[in-house]
Structure formats: C-alpha cells, structure tokens
C-alpha positions in Angstrom: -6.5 12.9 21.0 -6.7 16.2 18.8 -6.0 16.7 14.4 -3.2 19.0 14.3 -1.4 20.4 11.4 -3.1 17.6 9.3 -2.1 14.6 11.5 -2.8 12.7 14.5 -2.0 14.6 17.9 -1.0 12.5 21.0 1.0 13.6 23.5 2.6 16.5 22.2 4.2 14.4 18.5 2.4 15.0 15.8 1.1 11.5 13.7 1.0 11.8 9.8 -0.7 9.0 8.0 1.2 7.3 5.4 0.1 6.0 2.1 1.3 2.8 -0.6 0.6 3.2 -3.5 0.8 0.6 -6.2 0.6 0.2 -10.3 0.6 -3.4 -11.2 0.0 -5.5 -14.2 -0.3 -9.2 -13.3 0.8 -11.8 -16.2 0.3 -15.1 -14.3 -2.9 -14.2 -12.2 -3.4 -18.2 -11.3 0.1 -17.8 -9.8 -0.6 -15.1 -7.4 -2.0 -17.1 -4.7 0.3 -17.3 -2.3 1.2 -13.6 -2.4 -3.0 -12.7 -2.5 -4.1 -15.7 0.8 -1.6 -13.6 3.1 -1.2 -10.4 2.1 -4.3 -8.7 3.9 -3.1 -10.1 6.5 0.4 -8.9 6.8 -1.3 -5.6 6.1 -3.8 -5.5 8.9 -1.2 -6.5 11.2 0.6 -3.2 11.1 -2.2 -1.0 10.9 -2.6 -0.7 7.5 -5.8 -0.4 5.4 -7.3 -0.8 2.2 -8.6 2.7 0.3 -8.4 1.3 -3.2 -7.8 -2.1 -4.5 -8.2 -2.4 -7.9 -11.4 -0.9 -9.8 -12.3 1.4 -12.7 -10.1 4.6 -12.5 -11.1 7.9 -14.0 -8.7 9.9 -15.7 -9.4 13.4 -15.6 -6.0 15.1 -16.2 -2.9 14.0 -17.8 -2.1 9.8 -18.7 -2.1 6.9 -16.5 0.7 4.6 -16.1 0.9 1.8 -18.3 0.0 -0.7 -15.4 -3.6 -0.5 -15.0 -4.1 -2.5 -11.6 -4.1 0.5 -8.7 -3.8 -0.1 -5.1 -3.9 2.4 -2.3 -3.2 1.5 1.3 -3.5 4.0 4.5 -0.8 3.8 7.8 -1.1 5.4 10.7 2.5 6.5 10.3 5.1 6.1 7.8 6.9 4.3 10.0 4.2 1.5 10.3 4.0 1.8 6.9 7.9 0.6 6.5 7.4 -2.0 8.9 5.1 -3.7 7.0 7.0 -3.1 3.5 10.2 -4.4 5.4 8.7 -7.0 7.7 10.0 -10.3 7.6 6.4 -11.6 6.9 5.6 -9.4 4.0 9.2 -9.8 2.2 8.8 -13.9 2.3 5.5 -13.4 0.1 6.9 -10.4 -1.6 8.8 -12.0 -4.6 5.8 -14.1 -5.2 4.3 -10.9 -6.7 7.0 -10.0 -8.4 7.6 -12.8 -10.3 4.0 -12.8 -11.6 3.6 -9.0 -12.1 5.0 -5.4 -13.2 4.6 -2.5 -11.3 5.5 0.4 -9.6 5.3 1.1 -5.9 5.8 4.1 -3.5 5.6 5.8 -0.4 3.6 8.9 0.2 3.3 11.0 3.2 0.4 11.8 4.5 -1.4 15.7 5.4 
C-alpha cells in the first residue's frame, strides 16, 4: 500500500477517506440512550472513527451554526461511510436522535 493523490493506493484504485460531519443540539439528553449505547458500535462496524465528538470549538473566522454539539467521524471510503448512514442497524436507532435533537448532518470527501 502507497498515498496517492491524497488517498489510499491499493491495487491500482485510488481510496479517499470520507468524513460525517454533525451539528446537533440535544433537547431531551435523558432520552438519548438508546441512540448513544449502540451508536459506536454501528460506527466501528463499518470502519468508521471518532476525530471529534463534542468539546470546546474555537472560532477563528466567520459564525458557527446555531447547534453547538459538533461531531466529526473518518471512513475509509465514502462508500463505507454510506453504508453505515444507510445500514439497517444505524437507521433503527436513527430516529431515536432525531426526535430528541436538532441538527445538521453531511458528507464530505476526503483528500
């Protein structure tokens, strides 16, 4: 395996990792279990990892969104990262989020 053009090299494809990214403001935080016990999980499962969850955030040019909560999560591909968004798994805990919460979510390709 090589980095090429800003991505994973195997076999002669190029990889790209993918990124979530999520705004949220949670209203009924006592009501979020379900969605926060099996959530990592559902994320690990298709190769996705944590780079921000939560935390103080720095504004250093422009405004930040009105939903303060931010959440950043790395795939290997933007493909893994639709699997997981569409996967049966994390659609059944999906809704449980939100219900309890505002936010805004996207996909973001990767260099």
């Amino acid at each position: 395996m090589s980095y090429h053009s800003g991505g994973l090299k195997i076999l002669g494809e190029a990889y790209m990792a993918a990124y979530f990214l999520a705004e949220i403001s949670i209203h009924h935080p006592k009501r979020m279990g379900p969605y926060l016990d099996k959530v990592e999980a559902t994320i690990s499962d298709h190769g996705g990892v944590y780079l921000a969850r939560g935390g103080d955030t720095e504004v250093v040019e422009g405004t930040v969104g009105e939903h303060p909560l931010k959440v950043l999560l790395k795939f290997p591909t933007m493909e893994k990262l639709k699997g997981w968004y569409y996967s049966a798994e994390y659609q059944e805990i999906l809704g449980n989020r939100l219900d309890n919460s505002d936010g805004n979510a996207m996909f973001i390709d990767g260099v």
